[in-house]
Every structure is written in structure tokens, then in C-alpha cells.
VOBA-1610 file (N, C-alpha, C; in pm, whole numbers, padded with zeros to 5 digits, always signed):
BEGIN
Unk-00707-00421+00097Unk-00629-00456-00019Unk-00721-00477-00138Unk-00667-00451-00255Unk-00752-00466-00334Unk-00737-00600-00414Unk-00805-00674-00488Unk-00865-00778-00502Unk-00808-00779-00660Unk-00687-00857-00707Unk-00700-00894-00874Unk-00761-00987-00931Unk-00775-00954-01015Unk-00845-01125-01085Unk-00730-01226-01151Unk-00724-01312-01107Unk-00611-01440-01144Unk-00727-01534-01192Unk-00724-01561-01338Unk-00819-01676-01365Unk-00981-01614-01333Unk-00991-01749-01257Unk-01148-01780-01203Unk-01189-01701-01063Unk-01057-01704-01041Unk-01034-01632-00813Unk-00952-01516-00821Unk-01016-01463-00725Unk-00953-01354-00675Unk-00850-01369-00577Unk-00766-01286-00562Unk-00645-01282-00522Unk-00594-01133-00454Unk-00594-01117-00285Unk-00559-01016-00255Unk-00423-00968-00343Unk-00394-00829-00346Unk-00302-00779-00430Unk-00164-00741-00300Unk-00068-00790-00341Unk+00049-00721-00228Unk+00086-00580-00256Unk+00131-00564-00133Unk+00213-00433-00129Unk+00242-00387-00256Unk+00369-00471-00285Unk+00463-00461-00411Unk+00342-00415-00519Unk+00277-00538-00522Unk+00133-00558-00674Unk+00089-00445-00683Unk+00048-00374-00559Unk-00029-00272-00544Unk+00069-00130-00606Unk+00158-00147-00542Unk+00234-00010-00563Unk+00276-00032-00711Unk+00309-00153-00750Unk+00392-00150-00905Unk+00261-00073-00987Unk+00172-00135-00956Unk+00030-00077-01078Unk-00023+00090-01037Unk+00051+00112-00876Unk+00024+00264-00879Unk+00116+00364-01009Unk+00217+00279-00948Unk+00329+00343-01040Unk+00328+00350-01182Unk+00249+00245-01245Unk+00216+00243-01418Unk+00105+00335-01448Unk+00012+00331-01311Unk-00141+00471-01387Unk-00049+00575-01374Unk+00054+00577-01242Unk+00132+00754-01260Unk+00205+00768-01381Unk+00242+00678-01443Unk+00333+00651-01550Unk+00251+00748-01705Unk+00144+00663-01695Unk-00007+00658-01822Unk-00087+00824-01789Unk-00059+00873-01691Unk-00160+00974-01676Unk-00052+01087-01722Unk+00089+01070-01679Unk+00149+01182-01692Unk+00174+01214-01806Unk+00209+01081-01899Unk+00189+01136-02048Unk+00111+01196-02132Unk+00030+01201-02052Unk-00088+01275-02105Unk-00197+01228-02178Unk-00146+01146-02290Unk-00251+01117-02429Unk-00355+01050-02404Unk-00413+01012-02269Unk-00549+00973-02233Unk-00657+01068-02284Unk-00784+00933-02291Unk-00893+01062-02330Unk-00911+01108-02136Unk-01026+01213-02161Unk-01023+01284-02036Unk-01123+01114-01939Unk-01183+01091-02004Unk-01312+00982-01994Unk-01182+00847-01901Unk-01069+00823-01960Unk-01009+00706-01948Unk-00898+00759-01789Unk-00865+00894-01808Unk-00756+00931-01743Unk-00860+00972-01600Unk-00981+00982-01600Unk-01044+00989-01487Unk-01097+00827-01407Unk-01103+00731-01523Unk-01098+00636-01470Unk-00961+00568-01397Unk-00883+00606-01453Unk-00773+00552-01394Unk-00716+00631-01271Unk-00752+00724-01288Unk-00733+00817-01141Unk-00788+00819-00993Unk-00910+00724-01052Unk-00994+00675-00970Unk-00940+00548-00941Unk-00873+00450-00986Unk-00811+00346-00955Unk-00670+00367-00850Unk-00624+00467-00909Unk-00494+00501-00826Unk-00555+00570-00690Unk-00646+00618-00705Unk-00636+00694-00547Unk-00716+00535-00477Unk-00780+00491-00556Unk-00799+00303-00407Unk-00675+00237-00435Unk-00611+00241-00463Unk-00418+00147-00497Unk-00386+00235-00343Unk-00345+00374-00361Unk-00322+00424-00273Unk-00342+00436-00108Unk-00479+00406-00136Unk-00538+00414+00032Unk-00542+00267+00066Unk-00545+00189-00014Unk-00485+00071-00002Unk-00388+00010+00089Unk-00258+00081+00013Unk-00111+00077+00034Unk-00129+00132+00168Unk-00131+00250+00195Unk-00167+00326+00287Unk-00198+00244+00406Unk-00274+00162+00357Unk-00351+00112+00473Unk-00259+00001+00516Unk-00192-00076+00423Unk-00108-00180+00469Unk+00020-00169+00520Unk+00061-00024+00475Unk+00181+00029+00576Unk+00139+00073+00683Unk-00006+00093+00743Unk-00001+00160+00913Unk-00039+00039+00952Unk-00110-00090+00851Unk-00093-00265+00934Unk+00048-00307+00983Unk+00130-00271+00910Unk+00248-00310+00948Unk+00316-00274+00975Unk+00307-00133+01038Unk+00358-00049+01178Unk+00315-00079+01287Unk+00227-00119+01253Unk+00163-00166+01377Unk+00196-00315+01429Unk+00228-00383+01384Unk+00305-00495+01395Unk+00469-00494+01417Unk+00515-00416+01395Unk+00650-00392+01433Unk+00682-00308+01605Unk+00786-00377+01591Unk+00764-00376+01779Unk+00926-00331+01765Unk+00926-00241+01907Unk+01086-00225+01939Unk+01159-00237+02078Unk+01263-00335+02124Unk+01327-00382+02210Unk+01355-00266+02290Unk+01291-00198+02383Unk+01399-00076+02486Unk+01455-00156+02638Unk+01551-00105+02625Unk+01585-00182+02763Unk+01568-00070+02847Unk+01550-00142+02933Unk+01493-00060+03112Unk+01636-00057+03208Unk+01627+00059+03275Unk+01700+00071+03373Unk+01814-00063+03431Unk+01681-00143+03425Unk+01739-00289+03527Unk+01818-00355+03445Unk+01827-00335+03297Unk+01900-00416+03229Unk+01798-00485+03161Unk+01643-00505+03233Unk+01593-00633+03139Unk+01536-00526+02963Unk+01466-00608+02863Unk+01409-00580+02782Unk+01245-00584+02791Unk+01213-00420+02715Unk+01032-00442+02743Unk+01065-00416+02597Unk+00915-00463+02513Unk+00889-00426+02396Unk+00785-00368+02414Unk+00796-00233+02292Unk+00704-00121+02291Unk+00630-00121+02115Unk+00543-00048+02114Unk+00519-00073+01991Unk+00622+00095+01875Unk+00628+00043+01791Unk+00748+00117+01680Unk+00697+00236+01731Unk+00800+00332+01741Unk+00737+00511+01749Unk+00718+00569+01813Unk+00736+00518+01956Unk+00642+00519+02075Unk+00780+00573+02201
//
């Protein structure tokens, strides 16, 4: 996750945080009127937002579990997908 600055401390960035600010560089780049200098920096920000995100949606696939019931009636949990 990437790291904002709040104040004095840093502050992991959420999901949401993360994706809202992907969504404003996609916003800023598509309009175009960046210099080339600014629109490469920010492109470079969005692709770590991204792998970021990325990364915190296969954390939390991985944490999600699903109830199958067995033959016998009882319940096993499996992991999502599986």
C-alpha cells in the first residue's frame, strides 16, 4: 500500500484512497494539457496506485473463504475460487 502523508505521519492509503487518486491521474492525463515532464510523472504514480490496489485485492481474496457442503451434510470451508 502506498503511504500518504497526513500531517507529520504517514498513513497507509485504503483501497478506496488508492483507487479514488487512480481515478483523478486517469482523469488529468486524459485531458491532455500536461507538460510531457508532469504527465510522465504522474503516470508513474498511477502504475504504483495500481499494483498497489492490485495487490490488496489478491490480499483479500485470499481471505475470503467459501462454505461447500459435503456429501454428509456437514460444512468444509475452502478458500474463494477453488
Amino acid at each position: 500500500m502506498r503511504a500518504l502523508r497526513c500531517g507529520r505521519r504517514l498513513e497507509l492509503a485504503s483501497f478506496e484512497e488508492s483507487l479514488t487518486k487512480l481515478e483523478e491521474i486517469v482523469a488529468q492525463l486524459e485531458r491532455g494539457d500536461l507538460s510531457l515532464e508532469d504527465s510522465v510523472k504522474l503516470f508513474e504514480e498511477g502504475t504504483h496506485l495500481s499494483a498497489d490496489c492490485r495487490k490488496q485485492l489478491e490480499e483479500a481474496e485470499g481471505k475470503v473463504e467459501t462454505l461447500v457442503k459435503q456429501r454428509d451434510g456437514s460444512m468444509k470451508r475452502e478458500p474463494f475460487g477453488q
